[in-house]
N, CA, C and O of each residue as an XYZ file, in Angstrom:
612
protein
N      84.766    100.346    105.710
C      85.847    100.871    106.532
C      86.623     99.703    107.105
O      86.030     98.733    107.578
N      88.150     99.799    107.063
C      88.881     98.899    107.398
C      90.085     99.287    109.048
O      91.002    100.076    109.278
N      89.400     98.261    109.785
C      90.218     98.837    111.224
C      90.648     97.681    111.739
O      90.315     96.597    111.261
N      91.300     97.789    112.595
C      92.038     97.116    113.436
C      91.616     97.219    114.761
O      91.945     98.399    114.882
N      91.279     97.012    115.558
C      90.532     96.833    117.039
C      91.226     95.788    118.002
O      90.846     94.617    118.001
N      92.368     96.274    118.921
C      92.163     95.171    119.974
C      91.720     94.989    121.542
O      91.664     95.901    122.366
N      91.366     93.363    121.812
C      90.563     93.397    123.051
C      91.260     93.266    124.221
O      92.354     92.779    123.937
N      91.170     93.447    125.311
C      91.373     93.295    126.631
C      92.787     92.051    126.735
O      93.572     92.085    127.683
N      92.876     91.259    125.866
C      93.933     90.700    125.888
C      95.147     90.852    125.001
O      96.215     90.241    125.036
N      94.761     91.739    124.258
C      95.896     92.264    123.341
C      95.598     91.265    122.187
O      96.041     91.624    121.096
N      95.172     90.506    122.206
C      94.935     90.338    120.965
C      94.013     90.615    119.189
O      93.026     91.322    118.987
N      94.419     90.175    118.661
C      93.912     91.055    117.487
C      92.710     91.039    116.848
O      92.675     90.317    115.852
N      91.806     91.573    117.108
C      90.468     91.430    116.236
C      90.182     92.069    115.156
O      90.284     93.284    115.320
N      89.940     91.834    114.366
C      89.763     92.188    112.798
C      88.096     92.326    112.568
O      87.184     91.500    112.575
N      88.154     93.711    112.371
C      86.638     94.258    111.690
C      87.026     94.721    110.073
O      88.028     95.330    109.696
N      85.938     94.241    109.309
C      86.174     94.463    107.999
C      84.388     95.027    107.591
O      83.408     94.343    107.885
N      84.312     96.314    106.916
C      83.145     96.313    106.897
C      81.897     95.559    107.498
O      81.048     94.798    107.035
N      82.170     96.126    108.773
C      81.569     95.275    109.690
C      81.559     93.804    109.962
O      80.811     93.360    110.833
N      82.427     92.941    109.197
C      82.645     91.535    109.710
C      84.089     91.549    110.827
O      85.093     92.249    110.700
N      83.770     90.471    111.988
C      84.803     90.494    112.616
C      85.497     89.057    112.526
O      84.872     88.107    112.054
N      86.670     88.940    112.942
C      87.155     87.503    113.692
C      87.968     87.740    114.382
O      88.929     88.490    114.208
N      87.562     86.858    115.648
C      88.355     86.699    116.667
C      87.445     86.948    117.957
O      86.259     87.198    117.741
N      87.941     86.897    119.422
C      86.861     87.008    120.198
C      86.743     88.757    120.751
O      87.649     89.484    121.158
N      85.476     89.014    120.602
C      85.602     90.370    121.026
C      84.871     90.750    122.526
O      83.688     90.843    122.853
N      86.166     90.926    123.284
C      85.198     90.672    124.760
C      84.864     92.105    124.942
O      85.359     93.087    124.388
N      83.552     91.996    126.180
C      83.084     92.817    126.705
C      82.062     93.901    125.336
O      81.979     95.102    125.080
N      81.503     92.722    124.816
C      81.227     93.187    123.137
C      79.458     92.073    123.147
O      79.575     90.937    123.605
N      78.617     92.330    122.853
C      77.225     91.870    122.883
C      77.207     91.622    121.080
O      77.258     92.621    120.362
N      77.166     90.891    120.755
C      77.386     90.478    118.903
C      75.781     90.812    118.577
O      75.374     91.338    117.541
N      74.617     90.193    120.200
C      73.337     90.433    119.619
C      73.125     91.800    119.587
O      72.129     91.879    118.868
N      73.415     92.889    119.896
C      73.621     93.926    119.750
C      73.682     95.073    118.586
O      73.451     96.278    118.489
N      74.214     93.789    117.600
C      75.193     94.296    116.270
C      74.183     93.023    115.232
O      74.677     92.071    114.628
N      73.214     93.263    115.269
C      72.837     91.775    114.362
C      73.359     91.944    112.853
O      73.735     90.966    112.207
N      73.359     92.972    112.444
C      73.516     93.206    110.915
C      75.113     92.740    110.609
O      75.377     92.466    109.438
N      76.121     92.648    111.558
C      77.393     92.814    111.483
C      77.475     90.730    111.386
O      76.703     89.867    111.804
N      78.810     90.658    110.625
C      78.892     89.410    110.362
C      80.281     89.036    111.048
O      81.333     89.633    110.820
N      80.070     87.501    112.293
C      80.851     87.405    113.002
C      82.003     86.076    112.483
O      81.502     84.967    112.670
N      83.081     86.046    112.026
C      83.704     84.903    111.797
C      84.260     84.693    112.901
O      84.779     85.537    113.631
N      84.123     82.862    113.174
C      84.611     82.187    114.032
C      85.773     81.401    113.170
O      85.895     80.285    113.674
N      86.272     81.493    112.554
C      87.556     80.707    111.297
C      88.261     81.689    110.469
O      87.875     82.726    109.929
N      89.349     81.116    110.508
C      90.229     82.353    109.849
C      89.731     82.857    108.657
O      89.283     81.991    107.906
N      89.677     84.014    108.258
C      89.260     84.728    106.932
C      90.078     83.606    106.080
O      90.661     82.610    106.507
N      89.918     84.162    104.498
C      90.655     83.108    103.139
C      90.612     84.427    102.214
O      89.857     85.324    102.591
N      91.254     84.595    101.201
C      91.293     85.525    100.051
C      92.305     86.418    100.644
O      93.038     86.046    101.560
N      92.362     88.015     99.938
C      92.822     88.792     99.952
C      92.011     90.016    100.312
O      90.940     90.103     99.712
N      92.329     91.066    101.245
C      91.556     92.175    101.119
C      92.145     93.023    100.940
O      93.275     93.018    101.429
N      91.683     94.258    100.112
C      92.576     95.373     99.974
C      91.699     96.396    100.228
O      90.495     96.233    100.031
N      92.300     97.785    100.784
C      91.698     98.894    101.021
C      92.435    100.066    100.618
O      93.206    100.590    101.422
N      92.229    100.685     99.081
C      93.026    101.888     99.214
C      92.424    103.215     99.732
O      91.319    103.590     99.341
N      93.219    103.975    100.684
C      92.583    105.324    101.132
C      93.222    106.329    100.114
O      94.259    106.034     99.521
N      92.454    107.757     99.888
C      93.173    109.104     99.361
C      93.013    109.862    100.297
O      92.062    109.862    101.078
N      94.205    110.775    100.286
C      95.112    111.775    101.196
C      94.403    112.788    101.005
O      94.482    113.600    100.083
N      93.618    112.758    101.967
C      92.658    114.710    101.161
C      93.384    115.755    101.249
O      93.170    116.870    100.772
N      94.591    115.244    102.109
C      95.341    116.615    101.855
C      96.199    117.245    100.657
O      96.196    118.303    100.026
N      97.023    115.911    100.669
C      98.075    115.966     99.816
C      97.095    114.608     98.379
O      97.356    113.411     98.261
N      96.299    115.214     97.761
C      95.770    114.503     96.095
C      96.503    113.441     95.455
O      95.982    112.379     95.111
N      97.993    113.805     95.262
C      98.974    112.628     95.025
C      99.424    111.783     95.806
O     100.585    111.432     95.593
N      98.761    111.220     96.859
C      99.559    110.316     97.924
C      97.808    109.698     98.271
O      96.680    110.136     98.497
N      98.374    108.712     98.156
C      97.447    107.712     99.395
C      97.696    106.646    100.031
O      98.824    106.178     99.876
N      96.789    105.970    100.892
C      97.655    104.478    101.418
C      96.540    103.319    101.037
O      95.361    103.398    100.689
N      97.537    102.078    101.281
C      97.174    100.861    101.137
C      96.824     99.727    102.091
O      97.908     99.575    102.653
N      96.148     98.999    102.530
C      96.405     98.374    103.581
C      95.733     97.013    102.856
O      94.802     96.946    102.054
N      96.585     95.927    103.460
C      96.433     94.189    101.974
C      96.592     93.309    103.563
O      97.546     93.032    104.290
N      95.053     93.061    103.615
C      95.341     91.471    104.515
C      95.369     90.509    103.749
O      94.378     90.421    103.025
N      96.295     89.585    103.606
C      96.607     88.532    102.948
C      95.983     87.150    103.598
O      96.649     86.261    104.129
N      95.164     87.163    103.506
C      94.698     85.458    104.589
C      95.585     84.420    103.742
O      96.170     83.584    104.431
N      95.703     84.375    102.878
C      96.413     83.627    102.123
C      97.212     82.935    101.446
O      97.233     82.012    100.632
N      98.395     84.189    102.445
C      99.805     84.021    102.469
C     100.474     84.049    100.638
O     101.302     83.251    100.200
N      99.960     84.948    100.018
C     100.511     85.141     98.262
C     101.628     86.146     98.843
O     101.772     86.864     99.833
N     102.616     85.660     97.220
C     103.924     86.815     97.348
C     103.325     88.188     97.176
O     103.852     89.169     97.700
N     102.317     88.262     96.504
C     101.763     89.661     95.756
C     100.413     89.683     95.328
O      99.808     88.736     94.826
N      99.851     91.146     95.620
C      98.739     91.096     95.016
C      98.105     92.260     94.534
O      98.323     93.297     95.160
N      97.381     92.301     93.572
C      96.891     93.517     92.341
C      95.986     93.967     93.266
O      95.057     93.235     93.605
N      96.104     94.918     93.662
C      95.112     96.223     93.841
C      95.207     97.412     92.931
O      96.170     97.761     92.248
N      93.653     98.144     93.088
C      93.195     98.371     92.253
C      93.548    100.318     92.522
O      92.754    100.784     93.339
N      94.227    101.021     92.147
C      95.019    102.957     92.822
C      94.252    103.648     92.225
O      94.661    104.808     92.189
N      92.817    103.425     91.459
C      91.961    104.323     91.409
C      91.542    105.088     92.304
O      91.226    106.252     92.058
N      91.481    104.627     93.329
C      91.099    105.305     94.723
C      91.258    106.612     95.167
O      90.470    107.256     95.860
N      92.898    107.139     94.484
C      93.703    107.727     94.703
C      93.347    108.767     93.623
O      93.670    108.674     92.439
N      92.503    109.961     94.287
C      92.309    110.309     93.498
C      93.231    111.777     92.569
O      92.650    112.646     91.918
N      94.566    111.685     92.752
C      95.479    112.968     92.484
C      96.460    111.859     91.548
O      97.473    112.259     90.975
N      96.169    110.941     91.510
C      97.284    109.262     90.484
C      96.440    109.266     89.200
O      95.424    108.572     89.149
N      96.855    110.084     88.082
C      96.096    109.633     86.540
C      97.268    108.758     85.996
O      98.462    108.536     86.196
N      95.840    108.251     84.887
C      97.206    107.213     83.896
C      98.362    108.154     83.415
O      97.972    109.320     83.468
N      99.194    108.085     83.124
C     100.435    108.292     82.682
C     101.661    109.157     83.677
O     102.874    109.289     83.509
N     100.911    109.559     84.548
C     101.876    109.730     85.897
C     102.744    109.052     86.241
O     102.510    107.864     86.017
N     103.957    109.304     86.839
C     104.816    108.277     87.666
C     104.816    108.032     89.056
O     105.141    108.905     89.862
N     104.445    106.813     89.406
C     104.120    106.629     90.806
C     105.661    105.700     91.509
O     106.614    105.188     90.922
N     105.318    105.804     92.986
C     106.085    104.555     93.723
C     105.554    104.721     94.333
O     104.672    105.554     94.541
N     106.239    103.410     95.134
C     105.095    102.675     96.151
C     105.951    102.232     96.917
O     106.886    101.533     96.527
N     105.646    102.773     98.842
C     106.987    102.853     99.793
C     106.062    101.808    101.149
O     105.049    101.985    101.826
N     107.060    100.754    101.020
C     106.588     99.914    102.183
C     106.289    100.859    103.760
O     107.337    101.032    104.382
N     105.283    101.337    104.298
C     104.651    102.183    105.175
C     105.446    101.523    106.796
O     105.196    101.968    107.916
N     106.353    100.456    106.494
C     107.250     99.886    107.879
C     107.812    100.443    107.256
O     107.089    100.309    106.269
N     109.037    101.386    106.730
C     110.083    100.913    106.674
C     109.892    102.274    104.766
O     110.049    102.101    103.558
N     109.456    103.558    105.763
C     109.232    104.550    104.917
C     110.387    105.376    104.587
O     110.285    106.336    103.823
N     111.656    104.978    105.228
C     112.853    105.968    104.259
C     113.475    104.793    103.576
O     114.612    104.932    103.124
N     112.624    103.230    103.405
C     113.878    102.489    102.213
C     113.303    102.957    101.139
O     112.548    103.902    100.913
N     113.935    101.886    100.327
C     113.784    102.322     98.686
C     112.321    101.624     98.501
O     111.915    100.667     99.160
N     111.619    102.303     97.470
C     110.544    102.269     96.764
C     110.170    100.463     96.272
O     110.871     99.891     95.437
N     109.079     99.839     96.898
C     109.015     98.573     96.776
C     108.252     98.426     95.428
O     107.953     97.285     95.076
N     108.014     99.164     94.881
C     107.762     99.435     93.292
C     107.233    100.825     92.476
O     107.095    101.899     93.061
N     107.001    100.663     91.257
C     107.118    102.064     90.928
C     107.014    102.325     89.731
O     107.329    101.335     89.071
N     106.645    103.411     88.941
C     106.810    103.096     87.645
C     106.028    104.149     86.664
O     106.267    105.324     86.943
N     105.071    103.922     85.488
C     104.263    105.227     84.730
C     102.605    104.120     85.418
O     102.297    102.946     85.212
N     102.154    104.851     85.959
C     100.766    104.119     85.997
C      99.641    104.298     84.996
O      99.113    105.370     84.701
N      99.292    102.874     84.425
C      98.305    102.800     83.624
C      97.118    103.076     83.991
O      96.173    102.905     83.222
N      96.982    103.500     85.100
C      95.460    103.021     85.529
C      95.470    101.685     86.030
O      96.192    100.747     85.691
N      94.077    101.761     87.343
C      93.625    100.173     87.577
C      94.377     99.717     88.949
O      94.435    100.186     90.086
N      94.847     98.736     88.386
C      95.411     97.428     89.339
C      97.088     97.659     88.719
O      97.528     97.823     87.582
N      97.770     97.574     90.161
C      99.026     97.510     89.880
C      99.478     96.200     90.675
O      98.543     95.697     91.297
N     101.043     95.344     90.829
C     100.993     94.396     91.840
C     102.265     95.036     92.761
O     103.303     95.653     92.521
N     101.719     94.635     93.691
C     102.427     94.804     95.238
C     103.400     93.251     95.845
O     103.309     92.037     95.663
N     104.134     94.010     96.481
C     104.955     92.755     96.549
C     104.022     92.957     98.515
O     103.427     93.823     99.156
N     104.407     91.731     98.654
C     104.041     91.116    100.163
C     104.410     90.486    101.054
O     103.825     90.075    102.055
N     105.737     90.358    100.600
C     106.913     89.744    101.230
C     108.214     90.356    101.920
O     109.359     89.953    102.123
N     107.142     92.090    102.312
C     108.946     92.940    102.573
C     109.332     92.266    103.589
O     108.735     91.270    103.998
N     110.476     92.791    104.152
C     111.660     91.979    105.315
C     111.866     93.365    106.052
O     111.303     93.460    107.143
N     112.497     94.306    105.665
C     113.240     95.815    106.362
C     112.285     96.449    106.968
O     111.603     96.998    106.103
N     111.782     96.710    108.269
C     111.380     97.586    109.085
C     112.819     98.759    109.510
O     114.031     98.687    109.717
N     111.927     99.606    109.469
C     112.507    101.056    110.097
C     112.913    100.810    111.334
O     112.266    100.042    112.046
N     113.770    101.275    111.665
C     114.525    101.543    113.199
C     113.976    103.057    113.699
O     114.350    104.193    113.411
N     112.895    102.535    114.599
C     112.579    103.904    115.878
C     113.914    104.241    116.694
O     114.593    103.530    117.435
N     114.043    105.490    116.323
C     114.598    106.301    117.483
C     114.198    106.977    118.214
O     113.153    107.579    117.968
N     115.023    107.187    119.683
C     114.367    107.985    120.598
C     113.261    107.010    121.677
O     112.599    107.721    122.433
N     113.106    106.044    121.758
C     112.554    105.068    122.671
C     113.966    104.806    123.573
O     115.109    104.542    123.199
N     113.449    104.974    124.787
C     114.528    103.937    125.950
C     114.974    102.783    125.863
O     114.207    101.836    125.684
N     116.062    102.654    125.951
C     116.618    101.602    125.715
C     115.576    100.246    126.555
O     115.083     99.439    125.767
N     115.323    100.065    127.817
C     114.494     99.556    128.354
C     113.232     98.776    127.688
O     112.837     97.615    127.790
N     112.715    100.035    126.879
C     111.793     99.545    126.274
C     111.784     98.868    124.563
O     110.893     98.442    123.828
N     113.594     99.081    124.406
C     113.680     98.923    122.808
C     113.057     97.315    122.944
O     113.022     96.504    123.869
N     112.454     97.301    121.111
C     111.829     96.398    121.012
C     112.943     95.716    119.157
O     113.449     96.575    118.435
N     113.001     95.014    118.992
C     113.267     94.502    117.647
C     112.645     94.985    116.576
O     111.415     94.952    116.580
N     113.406     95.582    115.336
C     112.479     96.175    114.648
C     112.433     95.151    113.380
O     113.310     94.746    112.616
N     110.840     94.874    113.499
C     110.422     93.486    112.852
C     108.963     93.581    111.621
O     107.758     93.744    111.813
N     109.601     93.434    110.637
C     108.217     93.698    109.723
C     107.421     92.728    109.845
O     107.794     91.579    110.079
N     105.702     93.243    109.632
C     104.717     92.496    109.622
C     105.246     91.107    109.055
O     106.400     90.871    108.699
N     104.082     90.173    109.045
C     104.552     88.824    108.167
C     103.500     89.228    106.936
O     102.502     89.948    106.891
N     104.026     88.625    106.215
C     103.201     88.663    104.622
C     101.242     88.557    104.714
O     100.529     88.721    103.724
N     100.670     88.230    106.242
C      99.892     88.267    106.062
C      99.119     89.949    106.197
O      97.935     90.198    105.972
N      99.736     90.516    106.444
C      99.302     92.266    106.510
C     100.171     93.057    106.221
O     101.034     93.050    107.099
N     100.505     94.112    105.002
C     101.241     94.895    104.542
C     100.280     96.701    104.899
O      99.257     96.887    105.558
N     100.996     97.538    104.283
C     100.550     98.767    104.422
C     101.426     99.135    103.679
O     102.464     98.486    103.547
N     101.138    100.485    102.908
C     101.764    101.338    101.691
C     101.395    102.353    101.491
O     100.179    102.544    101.470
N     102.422    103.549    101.233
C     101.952    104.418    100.604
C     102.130    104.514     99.291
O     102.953    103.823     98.690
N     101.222    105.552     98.623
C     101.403    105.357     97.235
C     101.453    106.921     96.989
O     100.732    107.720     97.587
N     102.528    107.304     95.897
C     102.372    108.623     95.815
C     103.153    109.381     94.286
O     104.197    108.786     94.018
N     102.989    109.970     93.780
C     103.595    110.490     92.378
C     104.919    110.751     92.888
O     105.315    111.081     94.006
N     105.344    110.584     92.094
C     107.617    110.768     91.975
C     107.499    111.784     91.452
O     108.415    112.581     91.655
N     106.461    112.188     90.642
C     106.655    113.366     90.055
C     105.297    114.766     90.150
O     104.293    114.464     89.506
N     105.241    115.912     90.735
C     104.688    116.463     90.784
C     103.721    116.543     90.098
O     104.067    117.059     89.036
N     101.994    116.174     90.103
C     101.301    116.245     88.888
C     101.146    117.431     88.022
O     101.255    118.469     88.674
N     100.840    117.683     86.264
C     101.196    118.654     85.837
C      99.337    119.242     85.184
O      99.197    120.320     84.608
């Protein structure tokens, strides 16, 4: 299971199947012995695809990049309503009414993801007071949905 958790200072702690990094206050680690604690930035790529139990043809993506790559192959088996020869796209999850950040007949497997979007969505309906800049992740954490263009048959 892949989450996001933050502590008392707003900052970001990262649990990954039970490994963390970063400091997790008000948190006993001896507590958790089985769980693995990084004190140094992660390295590689992680990917996590979820399926939509509701909707079979749709699922999401979530790609920590420690690594800072333009792109990277994950694997849409996951997904379990996506067979080979379907047509899929794939919608940057900031920035869910632009255009399709790829797309195509899926073979099966591993497809590649780009990791470099720029366009976040503009929230409406927040107070002006509180408007904030609407700013996409940096290449080191993306999110996606993935879903058939075309009704499966």
């Amino acid at each position: 299971m892949l989450s996001l958790r933050y502590d008392v200072d707003d900052d970001p702690a990262v649990t990954y199947e039970n490994s963390s990094k970063d400091t997790l206050h008000r948190f006993a680690q001896a507590a958790y012995p089985k769980n693995t604690y990084y004190t140094a930035r992660p390295t590689g790529l992680w990917s996590v695809v979820r399926p939509n139990v509701y909707e079979p043809s749709k699922g999401y993506v979530a790609v920590y990049n420690w690594d800072n790559l333009d792109k990277a192959e994950v694997d849409l088996s996951g997904v379990s309503g996506l067979q080979a020869g379907d047509r899929y796209e794939v919608i940057d999850a900031q920035n869910p009414l632009g255009p399709a950040v790829t797309g195509g007949v899926y073979q099966g497997g591993a497809i590649s993801l780009p990791l470099n979007c720029t366009a976040a969505a503009k929230v409406d309906g927040a107070p002006s007071a509180f408007a904030l800049p609407y700013v996409h992740t940096k290449k080191e954490f993306n999110c996606f949905i993935v879903r058939c263009a075309e009704m499966p048959k």
